[in-house]
C-alpha positions as CSV (number, residue, x, y, z in Angstrom):
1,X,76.6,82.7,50.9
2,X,78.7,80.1,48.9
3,X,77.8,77.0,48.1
4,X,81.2,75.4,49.9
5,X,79.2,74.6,52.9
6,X,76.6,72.4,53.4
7,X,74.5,74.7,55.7
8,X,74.9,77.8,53.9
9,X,73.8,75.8,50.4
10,X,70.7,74.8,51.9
11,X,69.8,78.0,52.8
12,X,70.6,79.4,49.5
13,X,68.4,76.2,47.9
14,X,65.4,77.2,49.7
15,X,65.8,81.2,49.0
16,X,65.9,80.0,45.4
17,X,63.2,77.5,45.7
18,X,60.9,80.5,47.2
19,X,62.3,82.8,44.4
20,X,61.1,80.7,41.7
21,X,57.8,79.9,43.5
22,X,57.6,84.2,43.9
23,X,58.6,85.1,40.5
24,X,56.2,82.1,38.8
25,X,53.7,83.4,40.5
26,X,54.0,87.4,39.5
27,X,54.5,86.2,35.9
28,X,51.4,83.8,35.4
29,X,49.0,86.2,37.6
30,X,50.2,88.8,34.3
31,X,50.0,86.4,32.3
32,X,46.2,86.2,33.1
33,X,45.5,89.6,33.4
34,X,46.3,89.6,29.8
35,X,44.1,86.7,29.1
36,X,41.3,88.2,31.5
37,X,41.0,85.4,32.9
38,X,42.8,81.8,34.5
39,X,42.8,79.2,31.6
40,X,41.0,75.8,32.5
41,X,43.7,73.7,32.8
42,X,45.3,76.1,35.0
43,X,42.3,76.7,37.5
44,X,42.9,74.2,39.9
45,X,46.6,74.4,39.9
46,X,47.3,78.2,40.3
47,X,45.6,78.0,43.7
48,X,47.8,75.0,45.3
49,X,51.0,76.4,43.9
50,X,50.1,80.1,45.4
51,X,48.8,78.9,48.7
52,X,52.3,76.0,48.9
53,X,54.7,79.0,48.2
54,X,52.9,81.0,51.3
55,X,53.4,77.4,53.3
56,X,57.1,77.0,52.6
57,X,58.2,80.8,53.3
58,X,56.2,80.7,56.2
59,X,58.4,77.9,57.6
60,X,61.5,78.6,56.2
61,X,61.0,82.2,58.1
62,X,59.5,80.2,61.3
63,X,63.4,77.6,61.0
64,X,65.4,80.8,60.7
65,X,63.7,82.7,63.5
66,X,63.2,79.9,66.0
67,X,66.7,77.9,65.1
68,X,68.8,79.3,63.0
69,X,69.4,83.5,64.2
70,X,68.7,82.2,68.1
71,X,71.8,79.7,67.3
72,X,74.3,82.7,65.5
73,X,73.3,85.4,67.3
74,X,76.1,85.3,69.5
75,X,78.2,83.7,67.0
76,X,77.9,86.4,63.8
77,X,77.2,89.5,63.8
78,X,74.0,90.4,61.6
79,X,70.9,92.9,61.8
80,X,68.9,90.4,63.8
81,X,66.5,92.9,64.6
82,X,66.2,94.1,61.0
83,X,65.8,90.2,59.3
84,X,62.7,89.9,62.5
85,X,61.0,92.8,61.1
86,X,61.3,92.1,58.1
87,X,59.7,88.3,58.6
88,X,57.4,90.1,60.3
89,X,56.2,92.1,57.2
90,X,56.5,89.0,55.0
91,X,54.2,87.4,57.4
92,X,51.2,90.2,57.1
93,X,52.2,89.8,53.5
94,X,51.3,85.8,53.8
95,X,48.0,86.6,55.2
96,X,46.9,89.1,52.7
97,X,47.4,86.0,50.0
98,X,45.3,84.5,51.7
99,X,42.9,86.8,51.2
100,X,43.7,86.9,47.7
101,X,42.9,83.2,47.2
102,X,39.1,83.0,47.1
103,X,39.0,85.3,43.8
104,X,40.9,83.3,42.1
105,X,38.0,80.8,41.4
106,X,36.7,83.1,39.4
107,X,39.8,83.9,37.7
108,X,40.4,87.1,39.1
109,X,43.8,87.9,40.1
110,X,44.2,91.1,40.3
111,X,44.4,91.6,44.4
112,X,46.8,88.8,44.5
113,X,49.3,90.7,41.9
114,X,49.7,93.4,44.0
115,X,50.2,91.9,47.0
116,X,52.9,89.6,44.8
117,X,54.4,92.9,44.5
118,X,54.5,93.7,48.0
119,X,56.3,90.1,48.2
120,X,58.7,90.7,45.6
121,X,59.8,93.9,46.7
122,X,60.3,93.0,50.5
123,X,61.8,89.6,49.2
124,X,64.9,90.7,46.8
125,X,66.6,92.9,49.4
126,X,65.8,90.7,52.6
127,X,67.8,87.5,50.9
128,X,71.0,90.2,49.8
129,X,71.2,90.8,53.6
130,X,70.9,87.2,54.8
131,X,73.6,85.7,51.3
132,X,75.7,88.9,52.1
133,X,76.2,88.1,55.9
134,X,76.0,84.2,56.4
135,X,78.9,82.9,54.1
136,X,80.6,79.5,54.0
137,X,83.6,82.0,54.9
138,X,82.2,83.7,58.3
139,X,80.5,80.3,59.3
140,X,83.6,77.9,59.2
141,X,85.5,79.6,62.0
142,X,82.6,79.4,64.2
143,X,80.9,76.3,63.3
144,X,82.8,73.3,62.1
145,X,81.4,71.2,59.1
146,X,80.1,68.3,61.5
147,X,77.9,70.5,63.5
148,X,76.9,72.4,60.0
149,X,75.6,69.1,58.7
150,X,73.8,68.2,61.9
151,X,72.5,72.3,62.1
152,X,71.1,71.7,58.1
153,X,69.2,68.5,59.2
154,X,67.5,70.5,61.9
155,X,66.5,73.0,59.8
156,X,64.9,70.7,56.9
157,X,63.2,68.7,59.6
158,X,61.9,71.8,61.3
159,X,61.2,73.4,58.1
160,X,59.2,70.2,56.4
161,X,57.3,69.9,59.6
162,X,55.8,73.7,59.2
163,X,55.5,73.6,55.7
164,X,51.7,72.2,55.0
165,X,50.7,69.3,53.7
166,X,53.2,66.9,52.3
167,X,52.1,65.4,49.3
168,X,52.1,69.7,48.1
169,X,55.1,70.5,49.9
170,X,57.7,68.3,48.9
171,X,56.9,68.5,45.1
172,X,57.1,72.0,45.4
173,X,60.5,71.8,47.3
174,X,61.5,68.9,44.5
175,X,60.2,70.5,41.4
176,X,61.5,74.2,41.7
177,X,64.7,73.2,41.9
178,X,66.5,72.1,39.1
179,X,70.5,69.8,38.0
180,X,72.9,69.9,41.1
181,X,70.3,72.0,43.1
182,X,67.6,69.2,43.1
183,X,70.3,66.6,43.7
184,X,71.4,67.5,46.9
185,X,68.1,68.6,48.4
186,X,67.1,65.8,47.8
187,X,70.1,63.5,48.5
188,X,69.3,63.0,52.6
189,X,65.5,62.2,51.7
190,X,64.6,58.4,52.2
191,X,64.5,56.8,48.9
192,X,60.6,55.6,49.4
193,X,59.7,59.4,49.4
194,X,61.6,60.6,46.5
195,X,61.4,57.5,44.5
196,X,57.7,56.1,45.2
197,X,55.8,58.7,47.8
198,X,56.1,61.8,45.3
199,X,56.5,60.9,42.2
200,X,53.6,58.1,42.2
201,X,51.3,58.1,45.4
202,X,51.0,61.4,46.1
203,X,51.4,62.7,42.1
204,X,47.3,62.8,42.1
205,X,47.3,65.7,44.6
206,X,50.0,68.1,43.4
207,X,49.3,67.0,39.4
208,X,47.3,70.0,39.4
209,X,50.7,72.1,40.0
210,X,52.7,70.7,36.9
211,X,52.5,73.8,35.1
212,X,54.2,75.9,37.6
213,X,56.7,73.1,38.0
214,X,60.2,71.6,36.9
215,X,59.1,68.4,37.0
């Protein structure tokens, strides 16, 4: 994947939105097993930025298997079968954070690490496949840049529309990205939501998740 089309870089933005989310996660769930505990100020948070990255990776997955592969099977060649099962096995993954979650009120975290694990080291190779086949070079014979622009706005509405509650979703999508990244994720969402929604109404319910943030 490149970032010379507009469908293939918002793919690659979300794969490194749920990197970050992944790799926060695994580093502050060590970071507490050192402490031997969550600190205070991090209780409430840790919780809504765990349970948001299991929301967005369940949809992104849900976009790519209901839109996306459907649209290229018979367009590129991939492992279709191969990226199903593996969405499949990040899915069972999903549910075991789940879980996870209720031990984190009293701070333990050690379930949730391993099954962060189990995350990670599906995650890494699953994305290599997907960046590796779906390039700005294999799509462009097969799908010209109009229809690529109309195909990314499908997916981001499909994908926000899966992706739990807003006012935790879109901060999360906003706030793990970061320069030229963050600018054009965000460049096709209405002003009112970027500008007043997120930043100021809603900033009461993911404030809690500022520590895991960029914002």
């Amino acid at each position: 994947m490149t970032e010379t089309s507009p469908l293939v870089g918002a793919f690659l933005r979300m794969h490194r939105i749920i990197s970050r989310g992944l790799n926060v996660s695994i580093q502050k769930c060590d970071e507490y097993l050192r402490k031997q505990g969550i600190p205070s100020e991090e209780a409430a948070g840790f919780p809504l930025y765990v349970t948001t990255l299991k929301w967005i990776t369940h949809a992104h997955h849900l976009t790519e298997d209901e839109i996306a592969f459907p649209y290229f099977r018979d367009k590129l060649e991939a492992p279709y079968a191969r990226l199903a099962e593996d969405h499949q096995a990040v899915a069972r993954i999903l549910v075991k954070v789940d879980t996870c979650l209720p031990e984190l009120s009293s701070g333990g975290v050690t379930k949730l690490r391993e099954v962060l694990g189990e995350f990670d080291t599906l995650w890494g190779p699953h994305i290599k496949i997907e960046e590796e086949l779906f390039t700005a070079d294999k799509l462009r014979p097969v799908v010209g840049m109009q229809e690529q622009m109309v195909l990314a706005g499908r997916f981001a509405k499909h994908g926000q529309e899966n992706a739990g509650p807003g006012p935790l979703a879109l901060p999360f999508l906003f706030y793990n990205l970061e320069g030229t990244d963050r600018e054009a994720f965000m460049m096709p969402i209405p002003w009112i939501v970027k500008k007043v929604l997120v930043p100021i109404i809603w900033r009461g319910k993911w404030a809690p998740m500022s520590p895991f943030l960029l914002a």
